[in-house]
MMTF fields as JSON, N, C-alpha, C and O atoms, coordinates in Angstrom:
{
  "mmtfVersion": "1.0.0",
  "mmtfProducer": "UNKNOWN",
  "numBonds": 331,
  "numAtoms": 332,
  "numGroups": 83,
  "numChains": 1,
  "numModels": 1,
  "chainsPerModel": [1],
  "groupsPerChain": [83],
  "chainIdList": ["A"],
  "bondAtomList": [4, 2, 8, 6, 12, 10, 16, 14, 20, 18, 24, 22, 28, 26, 32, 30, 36, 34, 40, 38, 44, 42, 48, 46, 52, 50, 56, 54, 60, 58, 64, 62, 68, 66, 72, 70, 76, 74, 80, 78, 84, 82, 88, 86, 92, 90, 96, 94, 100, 98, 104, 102, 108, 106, 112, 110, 116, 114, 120, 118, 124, 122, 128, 126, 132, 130, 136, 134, 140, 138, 144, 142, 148, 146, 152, 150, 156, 154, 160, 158, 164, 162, 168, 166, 172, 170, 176, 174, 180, 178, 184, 182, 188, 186, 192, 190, 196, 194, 200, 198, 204, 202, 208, 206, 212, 210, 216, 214, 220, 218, 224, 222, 228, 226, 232, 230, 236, 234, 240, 238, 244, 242, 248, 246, 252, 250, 256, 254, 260, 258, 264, 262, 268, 266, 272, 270, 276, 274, 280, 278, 284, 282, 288, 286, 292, 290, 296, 294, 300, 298, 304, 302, 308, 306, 312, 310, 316, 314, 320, 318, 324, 322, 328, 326],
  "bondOrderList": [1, 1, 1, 1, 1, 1, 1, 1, 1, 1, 1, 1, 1, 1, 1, 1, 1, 1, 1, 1, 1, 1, 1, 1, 1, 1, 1, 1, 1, 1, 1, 1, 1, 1, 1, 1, 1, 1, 1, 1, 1, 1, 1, 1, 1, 1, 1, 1, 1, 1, 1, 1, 1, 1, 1, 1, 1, 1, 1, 1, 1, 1, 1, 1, 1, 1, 1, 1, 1, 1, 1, 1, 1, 1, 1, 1, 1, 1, 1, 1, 1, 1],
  "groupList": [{"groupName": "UNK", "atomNameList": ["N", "CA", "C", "O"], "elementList": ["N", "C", "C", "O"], "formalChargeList": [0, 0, 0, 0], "bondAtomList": [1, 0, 2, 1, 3, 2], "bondOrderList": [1, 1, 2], "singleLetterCode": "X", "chemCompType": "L-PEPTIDE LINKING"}],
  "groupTypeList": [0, 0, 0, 0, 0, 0, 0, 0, 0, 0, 0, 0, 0, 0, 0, 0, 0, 0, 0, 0, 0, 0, 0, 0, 0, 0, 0, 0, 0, 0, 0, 0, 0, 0, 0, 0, 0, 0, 0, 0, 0, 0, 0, 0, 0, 0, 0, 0, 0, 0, 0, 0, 0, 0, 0, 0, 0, 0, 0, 0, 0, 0, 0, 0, 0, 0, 0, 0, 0, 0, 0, 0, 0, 0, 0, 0, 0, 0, 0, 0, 0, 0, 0],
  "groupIdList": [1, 2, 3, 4, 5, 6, 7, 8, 9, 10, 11, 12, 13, 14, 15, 16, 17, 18, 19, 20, 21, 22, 23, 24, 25, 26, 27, 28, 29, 30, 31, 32, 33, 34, 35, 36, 37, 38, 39, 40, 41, 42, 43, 44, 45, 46, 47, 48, 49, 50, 51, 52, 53, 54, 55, 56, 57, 58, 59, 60, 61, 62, 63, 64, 65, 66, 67, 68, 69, 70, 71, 72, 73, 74, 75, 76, 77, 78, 79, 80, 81, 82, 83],
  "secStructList": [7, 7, 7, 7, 1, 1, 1, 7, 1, 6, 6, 6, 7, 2, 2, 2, 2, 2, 2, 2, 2, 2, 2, 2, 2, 2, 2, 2, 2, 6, 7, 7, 3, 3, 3, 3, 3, 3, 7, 1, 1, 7, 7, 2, 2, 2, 2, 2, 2, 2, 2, 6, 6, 7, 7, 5, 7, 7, 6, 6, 1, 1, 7, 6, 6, 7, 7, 7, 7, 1, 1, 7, 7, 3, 3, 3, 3, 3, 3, 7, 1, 7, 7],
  "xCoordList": [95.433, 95.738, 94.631, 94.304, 94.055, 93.246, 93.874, 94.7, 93.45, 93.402, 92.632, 91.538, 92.579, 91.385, 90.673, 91.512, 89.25, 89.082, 89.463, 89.468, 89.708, 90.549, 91.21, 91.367, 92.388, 93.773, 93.999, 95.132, 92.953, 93.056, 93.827, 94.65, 94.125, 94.474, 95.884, 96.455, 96.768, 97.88, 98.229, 99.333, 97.039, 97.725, 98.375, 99.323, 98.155, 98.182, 99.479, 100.531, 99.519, 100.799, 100.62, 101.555, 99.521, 99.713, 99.976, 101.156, 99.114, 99.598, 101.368, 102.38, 101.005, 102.648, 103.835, 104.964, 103.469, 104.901, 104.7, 105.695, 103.534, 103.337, 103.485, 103.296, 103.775, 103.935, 105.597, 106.371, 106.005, 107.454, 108.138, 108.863, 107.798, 108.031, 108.31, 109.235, 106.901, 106.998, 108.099, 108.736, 108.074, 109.451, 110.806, 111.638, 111.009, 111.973, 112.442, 113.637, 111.503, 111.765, 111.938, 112.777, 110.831, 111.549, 112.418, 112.996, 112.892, 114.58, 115.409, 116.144, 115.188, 116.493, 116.32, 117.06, 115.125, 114.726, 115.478, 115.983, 115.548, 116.553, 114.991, 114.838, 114.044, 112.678, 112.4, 111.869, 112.757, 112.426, 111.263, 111.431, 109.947, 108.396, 107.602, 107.654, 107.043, 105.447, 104.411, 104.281, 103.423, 102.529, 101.273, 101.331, 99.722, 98.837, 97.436, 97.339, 96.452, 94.94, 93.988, 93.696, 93.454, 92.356, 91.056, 90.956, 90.211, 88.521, 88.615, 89.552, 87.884, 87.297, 87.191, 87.588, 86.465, 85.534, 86.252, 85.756, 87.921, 89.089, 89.243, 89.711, 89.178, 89.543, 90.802, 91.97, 90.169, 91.298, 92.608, 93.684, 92.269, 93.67, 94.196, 95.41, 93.54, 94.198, 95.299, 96.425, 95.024, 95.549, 96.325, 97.361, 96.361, 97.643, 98.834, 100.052, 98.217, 98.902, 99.874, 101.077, 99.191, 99.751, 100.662, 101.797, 100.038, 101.301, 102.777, 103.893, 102.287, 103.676, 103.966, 103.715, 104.579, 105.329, 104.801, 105.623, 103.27, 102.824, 102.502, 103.654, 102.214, 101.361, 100.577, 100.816, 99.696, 98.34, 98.78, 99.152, 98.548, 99.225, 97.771, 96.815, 98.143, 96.666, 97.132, 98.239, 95.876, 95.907, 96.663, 96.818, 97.387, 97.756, 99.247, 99.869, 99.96, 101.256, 101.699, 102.772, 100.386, 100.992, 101.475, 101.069, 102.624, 103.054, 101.897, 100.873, 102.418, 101.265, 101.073, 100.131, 102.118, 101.525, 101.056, 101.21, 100.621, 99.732, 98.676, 97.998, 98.048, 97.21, 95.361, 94.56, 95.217, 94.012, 93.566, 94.369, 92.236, 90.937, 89.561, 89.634, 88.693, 87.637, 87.038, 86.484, 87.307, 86.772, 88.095, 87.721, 88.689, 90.067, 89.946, 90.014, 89.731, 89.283, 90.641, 90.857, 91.86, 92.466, 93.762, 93.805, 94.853, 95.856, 97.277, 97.321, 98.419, 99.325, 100.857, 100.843, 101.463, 102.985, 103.991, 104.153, 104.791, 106.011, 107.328, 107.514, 108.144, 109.786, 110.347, 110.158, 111.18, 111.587, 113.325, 113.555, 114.667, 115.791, 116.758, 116.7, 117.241, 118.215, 118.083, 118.526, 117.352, 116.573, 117.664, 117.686],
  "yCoordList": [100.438, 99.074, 98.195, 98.307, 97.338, 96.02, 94.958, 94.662, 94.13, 92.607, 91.777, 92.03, 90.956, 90.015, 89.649, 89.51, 89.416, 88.665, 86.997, 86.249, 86.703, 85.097, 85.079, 84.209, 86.1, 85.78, 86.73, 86.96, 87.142, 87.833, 87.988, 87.186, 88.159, 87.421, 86.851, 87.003, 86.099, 85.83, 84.601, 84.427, 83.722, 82.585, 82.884, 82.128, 83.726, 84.745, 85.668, 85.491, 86.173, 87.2, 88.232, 89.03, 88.399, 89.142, 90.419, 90.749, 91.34, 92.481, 92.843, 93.409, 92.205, 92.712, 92.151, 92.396, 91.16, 91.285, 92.388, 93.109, 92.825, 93.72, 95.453, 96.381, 95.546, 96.388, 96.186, 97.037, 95.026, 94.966, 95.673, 96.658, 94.998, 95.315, 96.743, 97.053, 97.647, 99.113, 99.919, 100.953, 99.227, 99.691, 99.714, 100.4, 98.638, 98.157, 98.967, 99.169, 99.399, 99.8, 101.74, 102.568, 101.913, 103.569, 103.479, 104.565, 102.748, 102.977, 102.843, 103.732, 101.599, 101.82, 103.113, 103.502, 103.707, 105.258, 106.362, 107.31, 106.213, 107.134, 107.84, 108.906, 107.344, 107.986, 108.177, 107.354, 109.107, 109.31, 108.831, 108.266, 109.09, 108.726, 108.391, 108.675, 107.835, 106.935, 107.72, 107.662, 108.664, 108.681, 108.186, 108.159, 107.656, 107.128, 108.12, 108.885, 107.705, 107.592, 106.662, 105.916, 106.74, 105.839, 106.458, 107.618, 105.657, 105.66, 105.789, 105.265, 106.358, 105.947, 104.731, 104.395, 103.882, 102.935, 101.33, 100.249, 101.708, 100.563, 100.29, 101.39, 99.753, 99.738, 98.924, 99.284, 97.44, 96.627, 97.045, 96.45, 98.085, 98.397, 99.308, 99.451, 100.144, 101.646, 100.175, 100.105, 99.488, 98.294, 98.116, 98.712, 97.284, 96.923, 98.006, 97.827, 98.953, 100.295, 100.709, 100.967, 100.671, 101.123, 99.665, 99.639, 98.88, 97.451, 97.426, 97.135, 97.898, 98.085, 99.297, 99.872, 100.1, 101.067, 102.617, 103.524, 102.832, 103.652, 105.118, 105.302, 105.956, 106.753, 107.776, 108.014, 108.156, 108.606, 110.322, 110.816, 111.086, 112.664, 113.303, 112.838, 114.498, 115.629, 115.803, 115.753, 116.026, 116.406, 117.344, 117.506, 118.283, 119.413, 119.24, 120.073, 117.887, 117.687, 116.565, 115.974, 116.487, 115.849, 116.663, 117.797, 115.968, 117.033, 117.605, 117.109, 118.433, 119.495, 118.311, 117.76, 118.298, 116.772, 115.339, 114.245, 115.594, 114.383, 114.083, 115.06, 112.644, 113.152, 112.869, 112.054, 113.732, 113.534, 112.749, 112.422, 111.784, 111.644, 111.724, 111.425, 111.998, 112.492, 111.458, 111.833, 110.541, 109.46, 109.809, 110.24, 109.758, 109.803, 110.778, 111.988, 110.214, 111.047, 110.909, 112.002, 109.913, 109.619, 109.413, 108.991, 109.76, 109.449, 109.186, 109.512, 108.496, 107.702, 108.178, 108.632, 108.152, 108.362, 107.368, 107.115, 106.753, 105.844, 106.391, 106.521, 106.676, 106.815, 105.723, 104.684, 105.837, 104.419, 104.976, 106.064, 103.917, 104.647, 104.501, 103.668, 105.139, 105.69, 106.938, 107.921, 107.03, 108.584, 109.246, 110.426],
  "zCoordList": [108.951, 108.591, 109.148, 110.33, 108.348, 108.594, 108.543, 107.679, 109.699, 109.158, 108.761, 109.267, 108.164, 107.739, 109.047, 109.937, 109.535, 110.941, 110.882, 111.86, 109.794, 109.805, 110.155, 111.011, 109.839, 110.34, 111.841, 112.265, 112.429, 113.328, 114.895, 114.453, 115.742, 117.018, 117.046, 115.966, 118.19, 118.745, 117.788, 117.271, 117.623, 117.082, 115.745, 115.534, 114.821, 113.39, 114.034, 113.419, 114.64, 115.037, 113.819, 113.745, 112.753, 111.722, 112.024, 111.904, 112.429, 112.77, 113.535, 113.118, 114.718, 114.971, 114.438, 114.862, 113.211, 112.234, 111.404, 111.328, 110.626, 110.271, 110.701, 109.914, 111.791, 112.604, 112.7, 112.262, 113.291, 112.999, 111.926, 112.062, 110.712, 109.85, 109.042, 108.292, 109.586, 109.256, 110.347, 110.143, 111.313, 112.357, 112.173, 112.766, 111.008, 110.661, 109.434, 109.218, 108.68, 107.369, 108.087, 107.733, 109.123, 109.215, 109.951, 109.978, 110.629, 111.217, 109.852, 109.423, 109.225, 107.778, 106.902, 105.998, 107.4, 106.186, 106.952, 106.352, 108.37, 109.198, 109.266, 108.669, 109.867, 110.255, 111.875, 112.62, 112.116, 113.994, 114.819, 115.9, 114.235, 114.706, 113.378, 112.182, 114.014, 113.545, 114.132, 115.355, 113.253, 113.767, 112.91, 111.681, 113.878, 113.359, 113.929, 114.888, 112.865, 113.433, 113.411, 112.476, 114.602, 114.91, 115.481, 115.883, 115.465, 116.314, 117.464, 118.068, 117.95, 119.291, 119.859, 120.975, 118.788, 118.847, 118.723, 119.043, 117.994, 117.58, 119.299, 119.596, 120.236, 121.383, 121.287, 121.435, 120.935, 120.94, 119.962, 119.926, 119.277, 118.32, 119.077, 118.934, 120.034, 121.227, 121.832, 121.338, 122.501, 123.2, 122.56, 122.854, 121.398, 120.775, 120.375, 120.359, 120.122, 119.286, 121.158, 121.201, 122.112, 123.374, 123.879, 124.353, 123.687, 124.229, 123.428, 123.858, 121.929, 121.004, 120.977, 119.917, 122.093, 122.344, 121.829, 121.696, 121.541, 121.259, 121.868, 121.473, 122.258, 123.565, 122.365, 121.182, 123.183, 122.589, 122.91, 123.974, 121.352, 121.694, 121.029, 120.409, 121.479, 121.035, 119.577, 119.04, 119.134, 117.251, 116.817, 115.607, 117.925, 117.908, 117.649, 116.99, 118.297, 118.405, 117.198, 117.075, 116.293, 114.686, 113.955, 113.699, 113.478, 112.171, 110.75, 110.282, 110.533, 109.498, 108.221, 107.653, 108.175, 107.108, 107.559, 107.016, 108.379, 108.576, 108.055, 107.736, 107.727, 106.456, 106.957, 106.5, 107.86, 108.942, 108.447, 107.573, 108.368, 108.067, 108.946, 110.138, 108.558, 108.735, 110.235, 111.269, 109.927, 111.089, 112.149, 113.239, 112.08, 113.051, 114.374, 114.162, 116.032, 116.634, 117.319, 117.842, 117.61, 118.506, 117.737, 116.581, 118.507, 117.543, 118.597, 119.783, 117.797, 118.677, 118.114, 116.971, 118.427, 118.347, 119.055, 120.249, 117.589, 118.605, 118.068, 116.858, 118.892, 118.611, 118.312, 118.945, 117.215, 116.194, 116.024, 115.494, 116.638, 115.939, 117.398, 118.302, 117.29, 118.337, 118.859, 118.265, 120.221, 120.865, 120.815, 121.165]
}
C-alpha cells in the first residue's frame, strides 16, 4: 500500500484509517492474521506497521500462499479477531 506524499503524515491520518479499515473488514471475514511485505529500506513504514500492532516474522513462518514479491526482504504479522 502507498500513499500519496500529499496526503502523507498525522495531520492526513490516511494510512491508519486505511489500515483500520482492512482490520475491520478481516475480523467481519472471520480472518485470524494479516500478513505483509516490505523493504528493507520502508523504515518509516517497519515503524508504523510495528506501532499498529504488527511484529516482524521469518519468511519461513508465512503461509504458502503468500504472494512473495521479488523486492520484499522483511515481513510482518498482526492477529486480528478474538485470540
Amino acid at each position: 500500500m502507498f500513499v500519496a506524499a500529499d496526503v502523507r503524515g498525522r495531520e492526513h491520518n490516511v494510512a491508519a484509517r486505511l489500515l483500520a479499515e482492512l482490520v475491520e473488514h478481516a475480523e467481519n471475514q472471520g480472518i485470524k492474521e494479516i500478513f505483509l511485505g516490505t523493504t528493507d529500506k520502508f523504515l518509516a513504514a517497519h515503524r508504523f506497521y510495528e506501532k499498529n500492532g504488527f511484529t516482524e516474522v521469518p519468511k519461513g513462518d508465512l503461509p504458502r500462499s503468500f504472494p512473495l514479491m521479488a523486492v520484499d526482504t522483511k515481513f510482518y504479522r498482526r492477529r486480528v479477531g478474538a485470540a
